[in-house]
RODO-2510 file (C-alpha; in nm, 4 decimals, decimal comma):
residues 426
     n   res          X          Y          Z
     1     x     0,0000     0,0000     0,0000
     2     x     0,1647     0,3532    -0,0894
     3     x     0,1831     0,5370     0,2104
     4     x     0,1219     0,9292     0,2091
     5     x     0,4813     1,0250     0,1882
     6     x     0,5111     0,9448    -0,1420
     7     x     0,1574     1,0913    -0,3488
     8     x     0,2519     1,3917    -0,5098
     9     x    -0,0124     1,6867    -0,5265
    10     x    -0,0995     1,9612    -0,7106
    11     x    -0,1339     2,3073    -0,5623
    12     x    -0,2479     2,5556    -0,7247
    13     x    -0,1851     2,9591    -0,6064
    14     x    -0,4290     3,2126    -0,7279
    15     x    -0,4371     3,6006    -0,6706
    16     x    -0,6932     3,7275    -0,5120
    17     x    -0,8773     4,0127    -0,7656
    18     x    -0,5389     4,0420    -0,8794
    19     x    -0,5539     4,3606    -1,0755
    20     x    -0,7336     4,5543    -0,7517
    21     x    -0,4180     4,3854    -0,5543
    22     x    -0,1897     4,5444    -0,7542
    23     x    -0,3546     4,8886    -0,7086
    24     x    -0,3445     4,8345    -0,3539
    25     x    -0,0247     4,7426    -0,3172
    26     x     0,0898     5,1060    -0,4052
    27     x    -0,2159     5,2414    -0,2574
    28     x    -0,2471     5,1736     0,0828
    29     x    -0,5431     5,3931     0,1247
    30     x    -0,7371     5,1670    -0,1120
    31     x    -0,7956     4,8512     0,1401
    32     x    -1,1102     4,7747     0,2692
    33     x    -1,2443     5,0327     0,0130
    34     x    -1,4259     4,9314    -0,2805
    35     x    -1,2224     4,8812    -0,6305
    36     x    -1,2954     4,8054    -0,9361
    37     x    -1,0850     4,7543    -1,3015
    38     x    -1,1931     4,8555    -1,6174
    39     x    -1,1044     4,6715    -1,9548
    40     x    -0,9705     4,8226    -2,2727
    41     x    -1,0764     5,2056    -2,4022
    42     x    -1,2516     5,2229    -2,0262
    43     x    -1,5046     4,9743    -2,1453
    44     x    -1,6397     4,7638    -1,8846
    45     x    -1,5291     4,6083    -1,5039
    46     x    -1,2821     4,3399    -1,5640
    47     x    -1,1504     4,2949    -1,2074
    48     x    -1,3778     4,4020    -0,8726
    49     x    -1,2468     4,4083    -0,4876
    50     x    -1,4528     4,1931    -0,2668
    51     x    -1,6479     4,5411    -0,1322
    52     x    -1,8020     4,5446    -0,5023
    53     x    -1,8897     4,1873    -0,4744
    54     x    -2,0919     4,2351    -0,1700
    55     x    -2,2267     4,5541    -0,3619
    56     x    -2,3975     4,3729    -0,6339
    57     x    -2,1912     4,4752    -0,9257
    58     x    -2,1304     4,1977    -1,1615
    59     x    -1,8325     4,1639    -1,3807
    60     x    -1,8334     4,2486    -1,7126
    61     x    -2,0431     4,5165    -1,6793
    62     x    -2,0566     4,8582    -1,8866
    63     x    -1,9032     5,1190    -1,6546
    64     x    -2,1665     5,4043    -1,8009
    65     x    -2,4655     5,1363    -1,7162
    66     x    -2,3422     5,1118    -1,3460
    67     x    -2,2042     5,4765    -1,2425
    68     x    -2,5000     5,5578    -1,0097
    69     x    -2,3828     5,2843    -0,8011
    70     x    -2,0249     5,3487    -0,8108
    71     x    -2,1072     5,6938    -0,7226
    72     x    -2,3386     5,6066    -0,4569
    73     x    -2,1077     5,3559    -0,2697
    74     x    -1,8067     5,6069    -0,3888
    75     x    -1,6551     5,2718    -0,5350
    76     x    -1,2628     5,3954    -0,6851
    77     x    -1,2324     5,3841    -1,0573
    78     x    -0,8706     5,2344    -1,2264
    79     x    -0,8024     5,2164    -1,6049
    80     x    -0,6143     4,9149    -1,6620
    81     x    -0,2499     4,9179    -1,6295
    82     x    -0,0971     4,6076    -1,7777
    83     x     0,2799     4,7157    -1,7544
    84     x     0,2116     4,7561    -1,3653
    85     x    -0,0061     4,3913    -1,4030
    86     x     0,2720     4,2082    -1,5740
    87     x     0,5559     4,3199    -1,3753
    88     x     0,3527     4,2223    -1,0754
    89     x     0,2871     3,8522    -1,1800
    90     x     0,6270     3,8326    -1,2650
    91     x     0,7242     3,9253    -0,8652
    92     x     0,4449     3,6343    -0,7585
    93     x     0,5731     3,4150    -1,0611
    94     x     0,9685     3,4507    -0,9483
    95     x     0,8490     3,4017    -0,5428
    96     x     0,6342     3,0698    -0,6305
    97     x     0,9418     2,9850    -0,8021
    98     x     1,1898     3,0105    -0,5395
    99     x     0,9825     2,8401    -0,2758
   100     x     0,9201     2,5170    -0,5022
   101     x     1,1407     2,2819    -0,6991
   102     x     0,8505     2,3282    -1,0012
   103     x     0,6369     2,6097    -1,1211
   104     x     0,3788     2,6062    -1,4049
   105     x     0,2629     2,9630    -1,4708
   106     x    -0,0842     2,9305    -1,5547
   107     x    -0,1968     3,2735    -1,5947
   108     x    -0,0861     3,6580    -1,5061
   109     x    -0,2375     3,5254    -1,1414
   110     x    -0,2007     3,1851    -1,1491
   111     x     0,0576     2,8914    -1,1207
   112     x     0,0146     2,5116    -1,0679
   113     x     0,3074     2,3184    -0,8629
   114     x     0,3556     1,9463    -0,7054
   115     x     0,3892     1,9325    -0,3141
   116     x     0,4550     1,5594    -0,1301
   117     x     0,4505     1,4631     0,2182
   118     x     0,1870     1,3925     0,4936
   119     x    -0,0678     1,5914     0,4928
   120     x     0,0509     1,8124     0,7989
   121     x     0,3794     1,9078     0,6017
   122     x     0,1974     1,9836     0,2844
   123     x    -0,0419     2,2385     0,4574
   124     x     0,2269     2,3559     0,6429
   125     x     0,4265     2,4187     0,2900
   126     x     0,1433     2,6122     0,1201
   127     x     0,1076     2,8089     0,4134
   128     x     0,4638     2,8947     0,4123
   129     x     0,4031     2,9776     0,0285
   130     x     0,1303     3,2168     0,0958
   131     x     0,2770     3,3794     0,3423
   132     x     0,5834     3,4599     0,1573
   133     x     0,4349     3,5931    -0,1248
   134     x     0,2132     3,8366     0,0600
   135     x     0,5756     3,9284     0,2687
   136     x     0,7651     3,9367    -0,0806
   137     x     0,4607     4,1392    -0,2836
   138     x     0,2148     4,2606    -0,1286
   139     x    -0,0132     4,0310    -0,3098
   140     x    -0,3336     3,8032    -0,1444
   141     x    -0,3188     3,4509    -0,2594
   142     x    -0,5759     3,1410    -0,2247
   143     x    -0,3751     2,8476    -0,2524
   144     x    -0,5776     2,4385    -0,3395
   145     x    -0,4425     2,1198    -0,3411
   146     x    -0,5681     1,8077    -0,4966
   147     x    -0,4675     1,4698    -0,6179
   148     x    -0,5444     1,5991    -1,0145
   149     x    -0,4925     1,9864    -1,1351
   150     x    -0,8991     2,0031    -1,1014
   151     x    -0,9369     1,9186    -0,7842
   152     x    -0,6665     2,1334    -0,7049
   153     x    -0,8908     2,4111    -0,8870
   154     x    -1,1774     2,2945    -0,7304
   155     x    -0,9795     2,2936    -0,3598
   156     x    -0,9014     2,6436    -0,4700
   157     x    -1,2579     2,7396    -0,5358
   158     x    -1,3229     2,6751    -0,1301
   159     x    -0,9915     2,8558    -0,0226
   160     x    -1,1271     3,1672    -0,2226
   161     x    -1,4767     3,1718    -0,1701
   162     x    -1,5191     3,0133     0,2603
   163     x    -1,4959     3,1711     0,5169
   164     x    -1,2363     3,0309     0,8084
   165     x    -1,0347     2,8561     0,5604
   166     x    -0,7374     3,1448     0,5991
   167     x    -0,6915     3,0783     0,2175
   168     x    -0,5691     2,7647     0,1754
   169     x    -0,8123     2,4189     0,1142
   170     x    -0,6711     2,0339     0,0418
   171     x    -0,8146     1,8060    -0,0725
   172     x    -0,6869     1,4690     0,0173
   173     x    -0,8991     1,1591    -0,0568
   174     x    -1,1405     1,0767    -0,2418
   175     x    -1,4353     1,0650     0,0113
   176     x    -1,3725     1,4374     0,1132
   177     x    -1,3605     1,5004    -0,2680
   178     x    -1,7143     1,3496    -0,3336
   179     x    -1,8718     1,5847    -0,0212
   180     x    -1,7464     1,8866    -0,2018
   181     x    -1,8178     1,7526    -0,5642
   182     x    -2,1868     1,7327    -0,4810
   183     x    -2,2083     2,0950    -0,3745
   184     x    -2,0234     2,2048    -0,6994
   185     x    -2,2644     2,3501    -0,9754
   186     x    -2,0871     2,1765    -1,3183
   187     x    -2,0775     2,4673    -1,4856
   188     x    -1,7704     2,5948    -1,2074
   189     x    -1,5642     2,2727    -1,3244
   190     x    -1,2517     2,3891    -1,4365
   191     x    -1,2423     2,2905    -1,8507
   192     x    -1,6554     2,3241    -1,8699
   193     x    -1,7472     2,5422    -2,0607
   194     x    -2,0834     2,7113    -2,1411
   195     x    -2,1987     2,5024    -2,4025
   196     x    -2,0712     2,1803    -2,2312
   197     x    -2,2637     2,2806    -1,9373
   198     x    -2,5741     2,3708    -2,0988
   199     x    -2,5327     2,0433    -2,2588
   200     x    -2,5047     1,8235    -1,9076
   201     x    -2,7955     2,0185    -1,7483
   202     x    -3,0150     1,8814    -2,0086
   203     x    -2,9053     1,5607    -1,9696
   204     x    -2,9503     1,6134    -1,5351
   205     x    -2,5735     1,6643    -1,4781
   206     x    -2,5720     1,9549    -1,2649
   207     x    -2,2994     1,9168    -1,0292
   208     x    -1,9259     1,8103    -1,0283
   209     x    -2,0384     1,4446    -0,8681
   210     x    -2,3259     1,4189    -1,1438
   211     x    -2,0552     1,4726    -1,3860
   212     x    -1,7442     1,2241    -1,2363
   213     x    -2,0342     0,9715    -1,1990
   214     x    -2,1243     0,9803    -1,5805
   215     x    -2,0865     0,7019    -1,7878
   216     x    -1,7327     0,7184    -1,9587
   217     x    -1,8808     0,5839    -2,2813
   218     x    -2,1478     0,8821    -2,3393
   219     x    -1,8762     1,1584    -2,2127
   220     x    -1,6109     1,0981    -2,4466
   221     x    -1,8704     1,0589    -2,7576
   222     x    -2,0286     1,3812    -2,6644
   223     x    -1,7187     1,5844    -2,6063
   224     x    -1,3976     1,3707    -2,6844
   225     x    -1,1243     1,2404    -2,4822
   226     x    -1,0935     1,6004    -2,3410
   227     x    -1,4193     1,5425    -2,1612
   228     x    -1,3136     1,2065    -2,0612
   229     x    -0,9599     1,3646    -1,9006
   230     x    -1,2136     1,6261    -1,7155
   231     x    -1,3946     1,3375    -1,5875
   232     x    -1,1031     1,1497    -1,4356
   233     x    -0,9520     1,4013    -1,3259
   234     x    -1,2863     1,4919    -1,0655
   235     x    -1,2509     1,1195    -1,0010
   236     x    -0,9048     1,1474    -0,8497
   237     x    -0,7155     1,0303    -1,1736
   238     x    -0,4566     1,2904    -1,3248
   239     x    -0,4363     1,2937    -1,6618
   240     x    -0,2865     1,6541    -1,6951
   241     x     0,1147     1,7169    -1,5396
   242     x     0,2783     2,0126    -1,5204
   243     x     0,3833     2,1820    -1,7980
   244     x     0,6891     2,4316    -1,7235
   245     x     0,7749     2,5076    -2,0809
   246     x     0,4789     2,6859    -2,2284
   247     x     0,4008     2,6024    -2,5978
   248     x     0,4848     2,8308    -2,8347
   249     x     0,1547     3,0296    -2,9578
   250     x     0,0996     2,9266    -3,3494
   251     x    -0,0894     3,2730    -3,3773
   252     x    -0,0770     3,6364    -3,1920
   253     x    -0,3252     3,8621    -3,2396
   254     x    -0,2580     4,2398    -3,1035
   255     x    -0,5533     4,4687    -3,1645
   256     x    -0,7576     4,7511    -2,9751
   257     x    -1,0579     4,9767    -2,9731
   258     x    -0,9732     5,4036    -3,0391
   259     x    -1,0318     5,6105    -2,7948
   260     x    -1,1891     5,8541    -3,0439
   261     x    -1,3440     5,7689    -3,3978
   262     x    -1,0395     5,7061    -3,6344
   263     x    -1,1085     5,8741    -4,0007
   264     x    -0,7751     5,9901    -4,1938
   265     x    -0,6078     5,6900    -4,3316
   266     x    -0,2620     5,7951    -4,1647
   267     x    -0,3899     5,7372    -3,8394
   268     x    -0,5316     5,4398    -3,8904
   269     x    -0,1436     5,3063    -4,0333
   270     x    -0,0068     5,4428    -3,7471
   271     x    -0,2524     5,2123    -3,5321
   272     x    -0,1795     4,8674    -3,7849
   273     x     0,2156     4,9635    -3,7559
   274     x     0,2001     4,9925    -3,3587
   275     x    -0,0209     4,6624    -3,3214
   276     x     0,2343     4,4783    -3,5722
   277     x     0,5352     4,5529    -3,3825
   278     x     0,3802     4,4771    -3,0698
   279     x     0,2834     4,1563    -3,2352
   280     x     0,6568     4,1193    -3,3779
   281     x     0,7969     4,1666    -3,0402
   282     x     0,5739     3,8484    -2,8885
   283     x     0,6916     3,6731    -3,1847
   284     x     1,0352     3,6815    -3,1168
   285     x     1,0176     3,6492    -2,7433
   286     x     0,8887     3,2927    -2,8198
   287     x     1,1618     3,2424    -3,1307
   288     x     0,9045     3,1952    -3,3947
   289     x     0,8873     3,3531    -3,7462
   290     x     0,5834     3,4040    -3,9397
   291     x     0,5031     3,5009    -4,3516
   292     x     0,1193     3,5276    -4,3126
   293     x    -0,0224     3,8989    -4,1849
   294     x    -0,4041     3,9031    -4,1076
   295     x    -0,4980     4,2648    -4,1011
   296     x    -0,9014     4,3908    -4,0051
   297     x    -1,0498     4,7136    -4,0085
   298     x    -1,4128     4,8573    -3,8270
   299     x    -1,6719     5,0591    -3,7553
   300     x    -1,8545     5,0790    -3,4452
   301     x    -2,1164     4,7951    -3,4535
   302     x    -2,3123     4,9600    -3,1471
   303     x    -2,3908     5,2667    -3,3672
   304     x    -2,6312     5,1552    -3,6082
   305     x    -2,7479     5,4756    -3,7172
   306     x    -2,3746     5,5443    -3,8666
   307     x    -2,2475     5,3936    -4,2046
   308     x    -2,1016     5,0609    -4,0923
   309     x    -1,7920     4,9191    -4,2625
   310     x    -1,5870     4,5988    -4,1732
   311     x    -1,3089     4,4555    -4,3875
   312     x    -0,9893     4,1969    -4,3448
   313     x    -0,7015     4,0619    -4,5712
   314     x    -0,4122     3,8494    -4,5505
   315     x    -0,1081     3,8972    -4,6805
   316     x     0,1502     3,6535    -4,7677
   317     x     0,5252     3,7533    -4,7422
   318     x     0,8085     3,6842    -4,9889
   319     x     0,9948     3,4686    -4,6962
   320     x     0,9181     3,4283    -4,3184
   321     x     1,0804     3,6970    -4,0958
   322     x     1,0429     3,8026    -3,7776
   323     x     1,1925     4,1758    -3,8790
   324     x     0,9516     4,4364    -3,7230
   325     x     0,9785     4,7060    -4,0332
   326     x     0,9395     4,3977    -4,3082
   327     x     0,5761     4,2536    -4,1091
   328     x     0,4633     4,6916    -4,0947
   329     x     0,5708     4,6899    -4,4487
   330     x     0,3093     4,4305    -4,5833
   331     x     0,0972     4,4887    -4,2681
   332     x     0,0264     4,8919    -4,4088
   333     x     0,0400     4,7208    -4,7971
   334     x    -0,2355     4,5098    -4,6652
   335     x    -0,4036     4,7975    -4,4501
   336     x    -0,4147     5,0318    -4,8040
   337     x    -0,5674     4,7612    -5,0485
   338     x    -0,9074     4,7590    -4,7822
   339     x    -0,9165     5,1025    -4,6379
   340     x    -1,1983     5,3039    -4,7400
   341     x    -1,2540     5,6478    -4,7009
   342     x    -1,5249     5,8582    -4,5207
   343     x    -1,5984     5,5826    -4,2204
   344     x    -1,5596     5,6011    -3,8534
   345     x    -1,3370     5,3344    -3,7897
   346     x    -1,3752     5,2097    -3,4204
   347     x    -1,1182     4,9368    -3,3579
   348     x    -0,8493     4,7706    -3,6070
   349     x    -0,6027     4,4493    -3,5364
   350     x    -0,3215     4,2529    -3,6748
   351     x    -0,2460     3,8537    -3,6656
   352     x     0,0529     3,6775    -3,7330
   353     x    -0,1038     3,3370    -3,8087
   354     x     0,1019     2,9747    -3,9042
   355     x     0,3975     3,0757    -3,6978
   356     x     0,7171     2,7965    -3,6982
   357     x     0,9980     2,8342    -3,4470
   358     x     1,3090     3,0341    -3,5991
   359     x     1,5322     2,7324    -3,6072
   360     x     1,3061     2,5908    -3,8902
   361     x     1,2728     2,8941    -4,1362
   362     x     1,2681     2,8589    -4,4636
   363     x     1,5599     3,0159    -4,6451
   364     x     1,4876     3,2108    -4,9760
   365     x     1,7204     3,1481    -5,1972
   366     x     1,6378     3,4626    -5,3699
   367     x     1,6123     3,6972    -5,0968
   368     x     1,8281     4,0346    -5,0644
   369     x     1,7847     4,0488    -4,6689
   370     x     2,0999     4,0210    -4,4503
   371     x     1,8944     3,7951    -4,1777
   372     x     2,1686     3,8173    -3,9835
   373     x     2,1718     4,1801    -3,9573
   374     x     1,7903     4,1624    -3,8784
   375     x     1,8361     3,9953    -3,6215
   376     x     2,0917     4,2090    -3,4635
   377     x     1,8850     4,5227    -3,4719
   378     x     1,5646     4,3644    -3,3091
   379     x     1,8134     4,2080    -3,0562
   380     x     1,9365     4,5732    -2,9806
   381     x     1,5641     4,6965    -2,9840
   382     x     1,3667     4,4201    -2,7713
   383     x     1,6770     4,4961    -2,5420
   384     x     1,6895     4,8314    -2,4952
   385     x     1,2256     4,8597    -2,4975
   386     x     1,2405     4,5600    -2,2337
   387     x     1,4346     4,7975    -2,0059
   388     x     1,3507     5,1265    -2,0552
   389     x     0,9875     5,0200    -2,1904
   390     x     0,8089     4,9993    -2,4933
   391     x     0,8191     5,3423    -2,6934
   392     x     1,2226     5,4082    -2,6482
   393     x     1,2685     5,2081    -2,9829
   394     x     1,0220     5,1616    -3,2693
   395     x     0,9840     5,2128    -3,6114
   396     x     0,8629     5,5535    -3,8050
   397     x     0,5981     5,4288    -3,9432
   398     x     0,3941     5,3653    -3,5767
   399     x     0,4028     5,7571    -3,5385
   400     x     0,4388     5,9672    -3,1479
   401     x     0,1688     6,1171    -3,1098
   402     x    -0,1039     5,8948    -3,1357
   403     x    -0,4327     6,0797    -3,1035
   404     x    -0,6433     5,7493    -3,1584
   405     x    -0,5007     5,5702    -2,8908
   406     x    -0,7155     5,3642    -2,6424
   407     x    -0,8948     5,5919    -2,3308
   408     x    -0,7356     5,5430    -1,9899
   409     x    -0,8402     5,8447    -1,8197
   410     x    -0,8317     5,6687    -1,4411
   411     x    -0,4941     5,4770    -1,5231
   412     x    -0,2273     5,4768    -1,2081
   413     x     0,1288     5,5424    -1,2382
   414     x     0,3946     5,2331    -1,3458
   415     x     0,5249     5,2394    -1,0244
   416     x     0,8026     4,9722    -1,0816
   417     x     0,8574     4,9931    -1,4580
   418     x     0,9121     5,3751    -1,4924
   419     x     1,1934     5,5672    -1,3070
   420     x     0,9566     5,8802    -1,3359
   421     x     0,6382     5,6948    -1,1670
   422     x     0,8035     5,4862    -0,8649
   423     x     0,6876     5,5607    -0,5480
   424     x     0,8558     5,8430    -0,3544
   425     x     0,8744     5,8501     0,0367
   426     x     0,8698     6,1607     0,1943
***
């Protein structure tokens, strides 16, 4: 019989309303206070503190359809500030790291790692984990552990969301498994989506027990061996391990809304030339080359009373590169051949689609390009952006002063990324 010293676990560490935690962290006088995050251009709440929760104002929500209640319960507005974000999971990222002999870094607030021992050392261990990172960052975690990664998202679920659990929730056998499983609405299943749930509720499956209980044959015929691995997994069987070397994306898409209607064709190149080296520079972080652009262009679909207007194109390079002012070259080629005058363009993007890692390009024997060169300058400008941020070096063509860029009017300063924004003590 294996004894407990040797089952390995999965833990998984999640911050809590991440992005508020990040404002806070800077902001003292925002705890206890009610927070909330807004998406892209100002849009809509994309993170809420747990005072909002308790308000009644749901995620995803239109900030102009809730501002009487923000108002009223004088709830603190953020644009979001993804440099701050990033640099921030990072810190959590590099302390998880340092604390365990394996990380997998789920998400920008989320990581997966193995724990082993009896059960007294492994809640001592997350514990210790927890603790540090809140020393280290200033960041709340809920940590859950489980035999499989979904009952380790499922143990998480409890940490998060009961009371007297100090934020941290194991689950070690299968009995205590089954208690909680049977409380579980399906849909919360880590993996289940909407229209898989939709789907089991007809059938009667409506909780996490209902669904480790179904017959194996039916599951995997109605949603594949995926469903099946969801399945064992609630049952106590992993079927998913770590994985500490994220694959390499085979597409990146970099696109946003304006801030203000977009109309003269220049600004809308400056916008496709911005997105495409932002793009480029993602591309070469994960050493992958592309020779397919996807370009799109639109009008504001929520405005039906203007003249609406939506068109895309792809554009297929000589050779496959990975040379920021070669991808804007055929990106604004691309951008010209659908652009039409006289529209109110609301949001355009850029995809670099059928990527292949760099050590497997395709040579053209006919090309004029000194690769090698290439490569040297985007070395010297993913360098010198990476440490003094994004706009020190970038090509002509993406234009400084960008009228149409996204709305941010409640963004907070970079306070570790920017020399002129860090935090002075007085």
């Amino acid at each position: 019989m294996q004894s407990t010293k040797q089952i390995k676990y999965f833990a998984i560490v999640d911050c809590n309303s991440f992005y508020v935690s990040c404002e806070r962290v800077f902001n003292p006088s925002l705890k206890n206070v009610p927070v909330v995050i807004l998406s892209n251009n100002d849009g809509c709440i994309v993170s809420r503190s747990q005072e909002v929760k308790e308000i009644g104002i749901p995620a995803g929500m239109p900030l102009f359809k809730c501002e009487r209640d923000i108002k009223a319960s004088n709830t603190k507005v953020f644009s979001s500030n993804y440099t701050l974000y990033a640099d921030m999971s990072k810190r959590v990222m590099d302390t998880i790291a340092h604390l365990v002999p394996e990380i997998e870094v789920y998400s920008i607030d989320e990581a997966f790692f193995q724990v082993m021992g009896d059960h007294q050392e492994i809640k001592e261990k997350i514990k210790q984990v927890r603790e540090t990172i809140l020393q280290w960052t200033g960041i709340p975690t809920s940590i859950g552990v489980g035999k499989t990664k979904t009952l380790a998202k499922v143990a998480n679920h409890i940490a998060k969301k009961e009371k007297g659990t100090n934020g941290t929730y194991c689950l070690f056998d299968n009995k205590q498994a089954e208690l909680v499983l049977r409380d579980l609405p399906v849909q919360e299943v880590w993996g289940v989506g909407r229209r898989i749930a939709e789907k089991l509720i007809r059938r009667r499956i409506t909780t996490a027990l209902g669904l480790a209980k179904s017959n194996d044959r039916w599951i995997k015929e109605q949603f594949t061996v995926v469903g099946l691995k969801i399945v064992n997994e609630l049952r106590g069987i992993p079927c998913y391990d770590l994985e500490q070397v994220p694959q390499p994306r085979k597409n990146i898409v970099s696109s946003r809304s304006f801030g203000y209607p977009v109309i003269e064709q220049k600004d809308l190149e400056e916008a496709i030339a911005t997105y495409t080296a932002r793009a480029a520079e993602k591309m070469r972080k994960q050493e992958s080359v592309t020779q397919y652009i996807y370009i799109y262009i639109t009008t504001n679909r929520f405005q039906p009373n203007s003249k609406q207007y939506y068109n895309s194109i792809s554009v297929k390079l000589p050779s496959q590169t990975d040379y920021s002012p070669t991808l804007i070259h055929y990106a604004l080629k691309g951008l010209r051949t659908i652009y039409k005058p006289g529209f109110q363009y609301k949001k355009a993007g850029v995809m670099l689609s059928f990527l292949v890692p760099k050590p497997e390009m395709q040579i053209n024997l006919f090309d004029s390009y000194d690769t090698e060169k290439q490569t040297n300058v985007m070395k010297v400008f993913d360098r010198l952006n990476n440490r003094y941020g994004h706009n020190i070096m970038k090509v002509a063509s993406e234009g400084l002063k960008k009228g149409w860029i996204m709305k941010s009017d409640y963004k907070s300063n970079k306070y570790t990324t920017d020399w002129n924004e860090i935090p002075v003590v007085s």
